[in-house]
N, C-alpha and C positions, 0 to 999 in steps of 0.2 A: 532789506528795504523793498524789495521785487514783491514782495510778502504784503507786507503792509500796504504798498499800493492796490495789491489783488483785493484784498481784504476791504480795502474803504470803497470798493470803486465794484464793488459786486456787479449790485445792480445797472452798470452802464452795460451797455452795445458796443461803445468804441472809446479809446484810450489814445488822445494825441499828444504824443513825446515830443518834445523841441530841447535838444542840445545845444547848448550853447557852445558855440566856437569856442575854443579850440577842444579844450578837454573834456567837458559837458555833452557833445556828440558820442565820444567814446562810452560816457557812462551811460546814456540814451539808448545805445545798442546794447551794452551789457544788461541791461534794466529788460529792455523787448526781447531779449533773449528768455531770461529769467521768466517773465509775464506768460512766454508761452504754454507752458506747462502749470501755471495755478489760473489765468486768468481768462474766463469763457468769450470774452468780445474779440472785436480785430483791435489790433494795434499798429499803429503810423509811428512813423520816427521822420523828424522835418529837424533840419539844421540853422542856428539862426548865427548871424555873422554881425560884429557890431567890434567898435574900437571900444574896448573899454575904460583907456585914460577919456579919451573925444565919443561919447557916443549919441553924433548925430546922425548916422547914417545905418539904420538897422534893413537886414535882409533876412529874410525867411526862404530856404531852398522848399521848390514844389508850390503849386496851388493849390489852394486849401480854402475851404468857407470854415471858418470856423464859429460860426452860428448856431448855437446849441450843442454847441462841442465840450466835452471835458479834455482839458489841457494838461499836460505835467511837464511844467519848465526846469529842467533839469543842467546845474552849474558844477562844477569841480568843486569852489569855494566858494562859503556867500563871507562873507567882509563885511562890507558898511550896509550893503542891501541897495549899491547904486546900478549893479550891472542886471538884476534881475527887475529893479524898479523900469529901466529904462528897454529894457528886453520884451518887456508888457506894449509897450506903445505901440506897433503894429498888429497889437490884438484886442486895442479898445475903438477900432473901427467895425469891431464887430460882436456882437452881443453872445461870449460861450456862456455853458451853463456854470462852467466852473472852471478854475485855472488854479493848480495845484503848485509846490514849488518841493523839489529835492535837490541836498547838495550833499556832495559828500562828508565836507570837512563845512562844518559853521566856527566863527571865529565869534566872537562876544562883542565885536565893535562897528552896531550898527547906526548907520548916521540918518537911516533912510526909510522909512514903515513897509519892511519886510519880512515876513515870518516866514520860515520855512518850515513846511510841511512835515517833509521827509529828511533826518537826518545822520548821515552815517557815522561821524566823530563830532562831538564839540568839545572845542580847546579856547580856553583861554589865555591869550597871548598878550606880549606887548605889543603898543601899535609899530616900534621900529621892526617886529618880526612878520614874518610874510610863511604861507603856507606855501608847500609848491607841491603838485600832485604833479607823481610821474607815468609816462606812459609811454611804452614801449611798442610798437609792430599795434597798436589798438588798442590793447591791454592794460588797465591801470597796474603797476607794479608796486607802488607804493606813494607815501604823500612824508613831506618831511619840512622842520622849520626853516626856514633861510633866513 
């Protein structure tokens, strides 16, 4: 996936990652890891924290303009596409050039206009099944149905 972002995003200077709490972080750093050996610009990693049954209260770690910036919003699981729809909202007070989205796992059941970018598994599930990505000391160790 580290790949494919290198590869679209050539021609950029800078690359800003935003992990989504909780699991989304971890893969954000694993992704900047990856990024630094194909990818010629700097690369930021920013943390965003938000409830995702209740998401009225979104926070972004760091100060950031994100004003001609390309973005890559990064989740464990996209679902319905409500936690990345609403993860956006402190980034439409400012005009990037572009805002990317990678998950690891996409599920088929979206309720909400959100594509993702970047994807590492897509599985079709029932709606009473739930993905759960695990993660160990930082480390994704694996993802499994619940």
């Amino acid at each position: 996936m580290a790949l494919q972002v290198a590869e679209r995003n050539y021609a950029n200077n800078e690359l800003i990652l935003i992990g989504i709490k909780e699991n989304g972080i971890f893969i954000a750093l694993k992704i900047a890891a990856y990024l630094k050996n194909s990818f010629k610009g700097n690369v930021k990693v920013l943390s965003l924290s938000l409830d995702k049954k209740n998401p009225s209260e979104i926070s972004i770690s760091g100060e950031t303009d994100f004003h001609n910036a390309t973005i890559l919003l990064i989740d464990d699981v996209a679902n319905s596409g409500k936690t990345m729809l609403y993860a956006l909202k402190p980034l439409l007070k400012y005009h990037p050039r572009q805002i990317q989205t990678l998950a690891l796992v996409e599920r088929t059941h979206k309720q909400f206009p959100i594509a993702v970018d970047y994807v590492g598994l897509s599985i079709s599930t029932t709606l009473q099944e739930n993905i759960v990505v695990e993660v160990e000391n930082g480390e994704v160790t694996g993802a499994r149905i619940a």
